[in-house]
C-alpha positions as CSV (number, residue, x, y, z in Angstrom):
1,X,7.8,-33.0,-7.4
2,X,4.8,-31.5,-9.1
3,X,5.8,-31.4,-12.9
4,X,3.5,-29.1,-15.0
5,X,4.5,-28.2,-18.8
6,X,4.5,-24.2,-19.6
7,X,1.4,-23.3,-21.6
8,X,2.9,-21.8,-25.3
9,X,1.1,-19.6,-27.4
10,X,1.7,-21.9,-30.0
11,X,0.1,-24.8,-28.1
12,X,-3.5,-23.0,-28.6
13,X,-3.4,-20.7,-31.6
14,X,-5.7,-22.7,-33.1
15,X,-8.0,-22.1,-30.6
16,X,-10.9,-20.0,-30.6
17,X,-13.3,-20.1,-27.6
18,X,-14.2,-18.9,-24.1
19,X,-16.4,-20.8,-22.0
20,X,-17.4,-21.2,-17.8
21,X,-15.4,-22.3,-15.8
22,X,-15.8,-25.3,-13.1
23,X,-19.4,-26.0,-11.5
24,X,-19.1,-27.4,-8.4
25,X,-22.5,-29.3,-7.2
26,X,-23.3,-28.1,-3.9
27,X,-26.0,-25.6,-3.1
28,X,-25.2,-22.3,0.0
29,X,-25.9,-19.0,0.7
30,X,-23.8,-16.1,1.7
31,X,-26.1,-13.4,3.3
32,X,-25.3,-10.3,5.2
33,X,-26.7,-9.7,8.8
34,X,-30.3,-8.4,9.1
35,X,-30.8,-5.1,9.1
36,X,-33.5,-2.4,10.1
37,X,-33.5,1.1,9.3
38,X,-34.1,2.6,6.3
39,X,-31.9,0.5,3.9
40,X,-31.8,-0.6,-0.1
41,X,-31.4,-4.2,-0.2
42,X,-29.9,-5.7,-3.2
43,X,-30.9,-9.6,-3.9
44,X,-28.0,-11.5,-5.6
45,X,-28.2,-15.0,-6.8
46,X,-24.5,-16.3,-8.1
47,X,-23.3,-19.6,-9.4
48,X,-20.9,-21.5,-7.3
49,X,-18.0,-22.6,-9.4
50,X,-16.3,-24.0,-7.3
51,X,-14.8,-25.1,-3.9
52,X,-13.8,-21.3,-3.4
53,X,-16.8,-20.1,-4.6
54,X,-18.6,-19.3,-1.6
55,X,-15.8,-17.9,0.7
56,X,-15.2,-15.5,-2.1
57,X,-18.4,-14.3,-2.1
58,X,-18.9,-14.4,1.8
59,X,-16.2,-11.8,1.8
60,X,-17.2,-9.7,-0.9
61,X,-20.6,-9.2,0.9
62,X,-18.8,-7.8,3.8
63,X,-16.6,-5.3,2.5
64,X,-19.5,-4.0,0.4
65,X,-21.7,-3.8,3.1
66,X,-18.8,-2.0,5.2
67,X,-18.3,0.1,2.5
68,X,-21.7,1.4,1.6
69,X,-23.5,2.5,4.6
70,X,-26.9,2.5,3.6
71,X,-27.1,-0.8,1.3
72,X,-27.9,-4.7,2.5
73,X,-26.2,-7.0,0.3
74,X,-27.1,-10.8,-0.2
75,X,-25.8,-12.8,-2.0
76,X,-26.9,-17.1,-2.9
77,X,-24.7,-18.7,-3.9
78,X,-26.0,-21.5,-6.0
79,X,-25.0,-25.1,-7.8
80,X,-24.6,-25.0,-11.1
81,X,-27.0,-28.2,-10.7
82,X,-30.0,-25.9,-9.5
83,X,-29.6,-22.8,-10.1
84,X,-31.9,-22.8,-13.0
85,X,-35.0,-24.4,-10.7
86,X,-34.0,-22.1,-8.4
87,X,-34.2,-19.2,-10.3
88,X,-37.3,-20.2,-12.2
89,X,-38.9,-20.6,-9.1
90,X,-38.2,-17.2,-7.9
91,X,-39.4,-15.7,-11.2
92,X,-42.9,-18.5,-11.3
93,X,-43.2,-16.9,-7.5
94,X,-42.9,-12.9,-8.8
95,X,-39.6,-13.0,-6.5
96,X,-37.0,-12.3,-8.9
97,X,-34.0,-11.2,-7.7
98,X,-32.1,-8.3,-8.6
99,X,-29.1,-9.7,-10.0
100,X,-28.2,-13.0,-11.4
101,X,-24.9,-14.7,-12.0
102,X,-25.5,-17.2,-14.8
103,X,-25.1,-17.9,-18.4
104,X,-28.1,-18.0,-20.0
105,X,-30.2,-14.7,-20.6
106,X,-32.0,-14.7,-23.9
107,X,-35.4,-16.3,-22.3
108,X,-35.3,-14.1,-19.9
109,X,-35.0,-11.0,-21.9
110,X,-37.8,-12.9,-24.3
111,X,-40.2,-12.2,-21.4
112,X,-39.4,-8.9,-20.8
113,X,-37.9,-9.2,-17.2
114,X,-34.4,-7.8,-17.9
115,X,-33.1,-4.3,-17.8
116,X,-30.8,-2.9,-20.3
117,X,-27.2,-2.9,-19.4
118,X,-26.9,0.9,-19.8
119,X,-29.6,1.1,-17.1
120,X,-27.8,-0.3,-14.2
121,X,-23.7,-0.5,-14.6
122,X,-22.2,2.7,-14.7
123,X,-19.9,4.5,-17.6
124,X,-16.8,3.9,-16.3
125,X,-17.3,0.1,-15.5
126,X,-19.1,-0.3,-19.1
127,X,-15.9,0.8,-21.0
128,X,-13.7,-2.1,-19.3
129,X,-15.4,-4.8,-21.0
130,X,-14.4,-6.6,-24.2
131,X,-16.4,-5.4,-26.9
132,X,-16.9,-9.3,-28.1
133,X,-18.3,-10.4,-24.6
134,X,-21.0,-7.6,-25.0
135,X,-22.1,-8.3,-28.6
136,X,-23.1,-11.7,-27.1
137,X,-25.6,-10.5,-25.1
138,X,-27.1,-8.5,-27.7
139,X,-30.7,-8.4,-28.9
140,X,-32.5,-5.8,-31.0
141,X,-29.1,-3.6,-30.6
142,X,-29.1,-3.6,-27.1
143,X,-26.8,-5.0,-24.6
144,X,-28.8,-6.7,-21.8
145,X,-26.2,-8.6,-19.6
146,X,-22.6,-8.1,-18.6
147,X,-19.8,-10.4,-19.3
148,X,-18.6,-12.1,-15.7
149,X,-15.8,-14.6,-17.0
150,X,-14.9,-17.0,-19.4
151,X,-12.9,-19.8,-19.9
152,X,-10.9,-21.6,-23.2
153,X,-10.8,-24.7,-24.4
154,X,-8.0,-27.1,-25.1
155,X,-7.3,-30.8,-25.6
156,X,-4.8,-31.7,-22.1
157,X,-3.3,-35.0,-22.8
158,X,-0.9,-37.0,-20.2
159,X,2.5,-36.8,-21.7
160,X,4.1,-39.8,-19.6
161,X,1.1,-41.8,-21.1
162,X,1.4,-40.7,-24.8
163,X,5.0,-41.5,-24.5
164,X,5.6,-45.1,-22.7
165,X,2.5,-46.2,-25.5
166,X,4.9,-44.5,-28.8
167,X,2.0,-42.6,-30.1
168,X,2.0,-38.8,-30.7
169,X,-1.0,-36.1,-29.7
170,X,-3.8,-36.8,-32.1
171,X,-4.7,-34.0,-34.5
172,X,-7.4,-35.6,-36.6
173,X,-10.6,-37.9,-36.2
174,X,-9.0,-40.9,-37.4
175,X,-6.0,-40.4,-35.1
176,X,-7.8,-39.9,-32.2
177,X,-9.4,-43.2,-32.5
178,X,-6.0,-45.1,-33.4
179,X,-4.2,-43.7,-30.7
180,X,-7.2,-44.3,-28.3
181,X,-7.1,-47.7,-29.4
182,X,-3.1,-48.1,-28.7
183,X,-3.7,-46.5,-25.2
184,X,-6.6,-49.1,-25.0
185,X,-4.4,-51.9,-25.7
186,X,-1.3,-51.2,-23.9
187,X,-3.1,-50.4,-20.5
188,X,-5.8,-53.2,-20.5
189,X,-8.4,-51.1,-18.9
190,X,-6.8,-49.6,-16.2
191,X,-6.8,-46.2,-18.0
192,X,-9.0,-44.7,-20.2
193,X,-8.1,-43.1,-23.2
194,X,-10.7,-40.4,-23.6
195,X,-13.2,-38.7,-21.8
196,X,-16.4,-37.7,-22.7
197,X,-18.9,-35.7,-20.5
198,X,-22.5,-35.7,-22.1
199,X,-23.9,-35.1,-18.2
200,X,-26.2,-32.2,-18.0
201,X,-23.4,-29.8,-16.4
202,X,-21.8,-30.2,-20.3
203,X,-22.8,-32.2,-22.6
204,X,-24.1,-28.7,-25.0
205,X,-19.7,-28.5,-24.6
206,X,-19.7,-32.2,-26.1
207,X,-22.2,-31.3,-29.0
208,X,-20.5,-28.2,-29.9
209,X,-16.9,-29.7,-29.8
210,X,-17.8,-32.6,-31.8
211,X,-20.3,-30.9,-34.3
212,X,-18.1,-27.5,-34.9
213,X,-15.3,-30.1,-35.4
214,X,-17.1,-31.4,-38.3
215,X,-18.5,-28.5,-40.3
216,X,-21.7,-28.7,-38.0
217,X,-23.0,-26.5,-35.3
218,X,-25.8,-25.1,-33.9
219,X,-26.6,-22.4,-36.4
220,X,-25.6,-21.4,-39.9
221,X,-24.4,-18.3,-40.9
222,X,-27.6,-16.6,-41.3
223,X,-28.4,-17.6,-37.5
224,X,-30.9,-19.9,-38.1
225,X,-30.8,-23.7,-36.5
226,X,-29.4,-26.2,-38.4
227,X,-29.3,-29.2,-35.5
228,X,-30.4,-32.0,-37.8
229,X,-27.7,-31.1,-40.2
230,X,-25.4,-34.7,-42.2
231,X,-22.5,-32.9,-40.1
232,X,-24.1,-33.2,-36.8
233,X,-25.4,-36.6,-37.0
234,X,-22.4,-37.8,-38.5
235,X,-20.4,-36.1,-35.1
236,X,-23.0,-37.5,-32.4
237,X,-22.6,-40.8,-34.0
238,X,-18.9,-40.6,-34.0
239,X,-18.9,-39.5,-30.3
240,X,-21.2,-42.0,-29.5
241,X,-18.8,-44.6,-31.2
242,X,-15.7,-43.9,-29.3
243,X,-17.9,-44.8,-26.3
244,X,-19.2,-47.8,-27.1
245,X,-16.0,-48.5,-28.7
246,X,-14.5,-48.6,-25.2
247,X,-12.4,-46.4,-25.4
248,X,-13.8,-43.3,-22.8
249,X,-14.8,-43.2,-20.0
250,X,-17.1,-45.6,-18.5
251,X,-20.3,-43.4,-18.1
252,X,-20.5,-40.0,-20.0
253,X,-23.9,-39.8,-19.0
254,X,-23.3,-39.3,-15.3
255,X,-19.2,-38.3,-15.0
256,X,-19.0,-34.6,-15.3
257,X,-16.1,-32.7,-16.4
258,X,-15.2,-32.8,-12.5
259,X,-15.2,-36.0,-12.6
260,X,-12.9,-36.6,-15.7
261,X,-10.5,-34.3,-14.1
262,X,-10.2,-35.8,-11.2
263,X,-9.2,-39.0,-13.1
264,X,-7.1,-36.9,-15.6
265,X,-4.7,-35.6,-12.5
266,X,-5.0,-39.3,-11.2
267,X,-3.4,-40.7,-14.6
268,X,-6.6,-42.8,-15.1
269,X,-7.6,-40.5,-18.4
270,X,-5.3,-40.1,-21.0
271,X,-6.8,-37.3,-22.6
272,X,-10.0,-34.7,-22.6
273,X,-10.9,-31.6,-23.3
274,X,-10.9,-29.1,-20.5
275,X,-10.5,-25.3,-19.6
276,X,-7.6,-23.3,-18.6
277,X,-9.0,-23.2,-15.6
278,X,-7.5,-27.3,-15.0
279,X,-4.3,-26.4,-14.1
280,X,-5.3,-24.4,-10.6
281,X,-7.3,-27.8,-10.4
282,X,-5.1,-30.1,-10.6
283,X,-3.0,-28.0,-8.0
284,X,-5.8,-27.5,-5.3
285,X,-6.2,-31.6,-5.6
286,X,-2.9,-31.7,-5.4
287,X,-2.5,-34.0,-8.6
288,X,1.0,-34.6,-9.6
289,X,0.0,-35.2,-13.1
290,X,2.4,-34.3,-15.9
291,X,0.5,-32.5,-18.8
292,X,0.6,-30.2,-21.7
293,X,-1.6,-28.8,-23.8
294,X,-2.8,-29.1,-27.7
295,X,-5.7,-28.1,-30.3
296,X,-8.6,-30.6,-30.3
297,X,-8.8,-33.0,-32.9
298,X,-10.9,-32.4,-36.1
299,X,-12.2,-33.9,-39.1
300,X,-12.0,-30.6,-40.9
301,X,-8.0,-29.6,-41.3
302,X,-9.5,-26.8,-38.3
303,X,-9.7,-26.9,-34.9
304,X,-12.5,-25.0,-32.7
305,X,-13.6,-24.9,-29.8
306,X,-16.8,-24.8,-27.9
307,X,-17.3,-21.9,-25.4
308,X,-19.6,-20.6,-22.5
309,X,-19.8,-17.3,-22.0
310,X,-21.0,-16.1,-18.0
311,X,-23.3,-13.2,-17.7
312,X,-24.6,-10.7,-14.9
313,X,-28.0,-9.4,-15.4
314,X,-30.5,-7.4,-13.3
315,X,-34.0,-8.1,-13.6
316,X,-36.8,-5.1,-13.9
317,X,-38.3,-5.2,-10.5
318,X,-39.7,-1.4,-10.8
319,X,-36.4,0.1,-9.2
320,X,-36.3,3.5,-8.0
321,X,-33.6,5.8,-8.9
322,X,-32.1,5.3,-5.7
323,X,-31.7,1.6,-5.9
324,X,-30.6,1.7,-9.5
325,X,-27.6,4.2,-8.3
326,X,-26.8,0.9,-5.7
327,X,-27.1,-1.9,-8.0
328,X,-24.5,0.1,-9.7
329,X,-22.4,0.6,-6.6
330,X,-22.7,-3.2,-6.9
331,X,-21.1,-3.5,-10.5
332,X,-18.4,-0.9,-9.8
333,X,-17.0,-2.2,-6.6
334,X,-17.4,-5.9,-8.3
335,X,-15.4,-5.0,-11.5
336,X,-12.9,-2.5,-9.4
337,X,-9.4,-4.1,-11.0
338,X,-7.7,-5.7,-8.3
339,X,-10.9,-7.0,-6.8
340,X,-12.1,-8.4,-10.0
341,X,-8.7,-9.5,-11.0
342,X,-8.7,-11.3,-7.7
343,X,-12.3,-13.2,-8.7
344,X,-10.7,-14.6,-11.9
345,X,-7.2,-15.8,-11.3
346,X,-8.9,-17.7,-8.0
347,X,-9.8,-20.8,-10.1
348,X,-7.7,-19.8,-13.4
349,X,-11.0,-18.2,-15.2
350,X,-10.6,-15.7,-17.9
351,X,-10.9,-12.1,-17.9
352,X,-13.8,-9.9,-19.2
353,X,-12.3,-6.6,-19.1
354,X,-9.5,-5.3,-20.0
355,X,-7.7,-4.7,-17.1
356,X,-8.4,-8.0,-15.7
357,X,-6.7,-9.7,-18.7
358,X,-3.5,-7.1,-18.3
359,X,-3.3,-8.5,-14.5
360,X,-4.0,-12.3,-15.1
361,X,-1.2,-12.2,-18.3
362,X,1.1,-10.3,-15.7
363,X,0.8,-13.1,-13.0
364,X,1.1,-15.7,-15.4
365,X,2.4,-15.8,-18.3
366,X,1.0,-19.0,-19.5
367,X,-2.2,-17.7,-19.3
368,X,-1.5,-14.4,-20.9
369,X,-1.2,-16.6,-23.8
370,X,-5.0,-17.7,-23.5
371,X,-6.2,-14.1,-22.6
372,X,-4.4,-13.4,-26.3
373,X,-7.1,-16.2,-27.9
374,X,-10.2,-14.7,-25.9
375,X,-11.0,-11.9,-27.8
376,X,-11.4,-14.0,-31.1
377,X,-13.5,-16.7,-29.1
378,X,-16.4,-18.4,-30.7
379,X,-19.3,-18.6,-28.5
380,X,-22.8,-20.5,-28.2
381,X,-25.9,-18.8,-29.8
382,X,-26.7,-17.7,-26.5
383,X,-28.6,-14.2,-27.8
384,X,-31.3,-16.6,-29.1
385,X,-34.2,-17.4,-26.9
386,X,-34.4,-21.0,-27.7
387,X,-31.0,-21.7,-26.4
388,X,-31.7,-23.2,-22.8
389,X,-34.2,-25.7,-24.7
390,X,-31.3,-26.4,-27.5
391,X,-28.9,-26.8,-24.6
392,X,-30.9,-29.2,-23.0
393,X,-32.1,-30.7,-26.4
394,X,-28.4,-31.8,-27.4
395,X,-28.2,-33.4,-23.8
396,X,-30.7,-35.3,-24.2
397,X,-29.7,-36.6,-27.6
398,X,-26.3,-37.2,-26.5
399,X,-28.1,-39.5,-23.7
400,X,-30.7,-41.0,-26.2
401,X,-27.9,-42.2,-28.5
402,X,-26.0,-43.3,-25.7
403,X,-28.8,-45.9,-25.2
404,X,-29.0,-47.2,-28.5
405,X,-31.2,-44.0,-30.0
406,X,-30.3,-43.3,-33.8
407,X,-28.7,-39.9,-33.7
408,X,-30.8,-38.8,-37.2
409,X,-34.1,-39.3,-36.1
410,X,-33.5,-37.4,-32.2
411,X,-31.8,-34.7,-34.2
412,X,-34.8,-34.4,-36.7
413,X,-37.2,-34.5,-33.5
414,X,-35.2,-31.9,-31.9
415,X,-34.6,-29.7,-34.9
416,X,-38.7,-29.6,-35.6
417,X,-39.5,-28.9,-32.4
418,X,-37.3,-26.0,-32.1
419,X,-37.9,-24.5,-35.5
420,X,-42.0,-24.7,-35.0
């Protein structure tokens, strides 16, 4: 029998993120029929997050398009892998679509190819957001992307594990690496204590749980970046150490999150740090694992966690008022409560309105008890324009050090040629 332990408030008070939910690597479309006549056509290009990813959206396009005579709706549905080439492309190639699932925005806004929110989502579908998911797409005062969904942060440990080794949940830096040492010992390899994903689907997640969880981060409190900071090499090195330490995962270089879970709901992984979204995981793998659920370990005395906030944003392709009015059709019908509710409780992501977080605590109450957390979340200095080359930057750190790189001298390389 599947044995899965209720999520408790208490379990995650001290959490304080929201991030995206799983990325799933293949690359599809989901396009409407052709159409002739005098129609508006609306160019969507969406991430895939996961397995039900596409279907979703294959049926969305349909009822849409059934339900607005007049409009063509496509929709790509892209990996999380290359969506960013993709859209790139389309942009290098003045072929921008109209609207764009993703999570980055700030370059984009940079270059002057966004629209303000206010400009294409209507009134009525503006008020149902959280007012924290739009102050992270603020620049200059103005709001130029839409929250899509989020996801929290927690440190899922296997309780059978944890219990036939004697060793309690790990709150601290120090305990973390005894008890990943005990685990070590008492399983001889054939599980891994920790896991570690420094891939390029989340290795920025690493950097940020790791740094934040030593009085680091990206930015200080004035905004500016502070990525060569004592804290953060002092983090990266200690990441690094549990890994050479054997004591992850074999590769964090190459084994995503996806991959980690997959070991986590086979009992090979002891512990990690993963979304709320890893129950429905586990459960459409069918993984029998029994879990439950704690605050990551820190070397503060607080724990915080890294987040990833998912954005819609329409690009300034010289819109009449006509097509503006349907791009908005787009946003209401996508955010209408039960539809949208439906979108977020498919693969356990987080709400961005209100009325999606009422529904998603009502069906569950576990995670009612992260929807309670998200409002507080701490999120990635994504309003900045040098995040995507940050995000990438830490990656590639991560990686560096992972090959014998010292962690100062990346950071300091990294850190000047941001701040030029």
């Amino acid at each position: 029998m599947k044995k899965f332990i209720a999520l408790s408030l208490a379990a995650v008070m001290m959490l304080s993120m929201a991030a995206c939910g799983g990325k799933a690597p293949a690359a599809d479309d989901t396009k409407a029929p052709e159409v002739s006549g005098d129609v508006i056509n609306i160019d969507v290009i969406a991430a895939q997050y996961g397995t039900q990813t596409k279907d979703w959206w294959a049926g969305f396009v349909k009822d849409f398009n059934a339900a607005n005579e007049g409009i063509n709706l496509t929709v790509d549905v892209v990996s999380w892998n290359d969506i960013y080439t993709v859209v790139n492309t389309r942009i290098a190639n003045n072929q921008a679509p109209d609207i764009l699932n993703i999570d980055v925005f700030a370059d984009y806004q940079a270059d002057d190819l966004l629209l303000p929110a206010s400009d294409y989502v209507s009134d009525e579908t503006y008020a149902k957001f959280y007012q924290s998911f739009l102050d992270q797409s603020v620049v200059d005062g103005t709001v130029w992307a839409v929250p899509d969904l989020a996801s929290a942060r927690a440190l899922y440990y296997n309780v059978d594990i944890l219990k036939e080794v004697g060793v309690e949940v790990p709150k601290t830096w120090d305990e973390l690496k005894d008890v990943c040492q005990k685990i070590k010992d008492h399983y001889n390899g054939e599980v891994y204590p920790w896991g570690i994903d420094m891939t390029t689907d989340e290795g920025q997640a690493a950097f940020a749980y790791y740094t934040w969880n030593n009085g680091g981060g990206f930015v200080d409190a004035e905004g500016n970046w502070t990525l060569n900071s004592a804290e953060n090499v002092a983090a990266v090195e200690y990441a690094v150490d549990l890994v050479k330490s054997g004591l992850t995962n074999t590769d964090p270089a190459q084994e995503t999150r996806y991959d980690l879970q997959d070991m986590f709901g086979a009992g090979k992984i002891a512990m990690m740090i993963a979304p709320n979204s890893l129950p429905a995981y586990c459960e459409a793998g069918g993984y029998t694992v029994n879990y439950a659920v704690s605050s990551i370990p820190t070397n503060t005395g607080e724990s915080v966690s890294a987040g990833v906030m998912d954005r819609f944003m329409c690009f300034d392709n010289d819109y009449s008022d006509e097509k503006l009015e349907a791009i908005k059709k787009f946003f209401d019908f996508f955010y209408e409560d039960e539809r949208y509710s439906e979108w977020v409780l498919m693969e356990g992501f987080l709400p961005a309105t209100t009325a999606g977080g009422e529904a998603v605590a009502a069906a569950d109450e576990a995670m009612g008890a992260w929807v309670d957390i998200v409002g507080s979340s701490k999120f990635y200095p994504t309003a900045k324009a040098e995040w995507a080359d940050v995000k990438q930057g830490v990656i590639n750190v991560e990686q560096n050090a992972l090959l014998g790189g010292n962690v100062q001298e990346l950071l300091d390389a990294l850190q000047a040629e941001i701040a030029e």
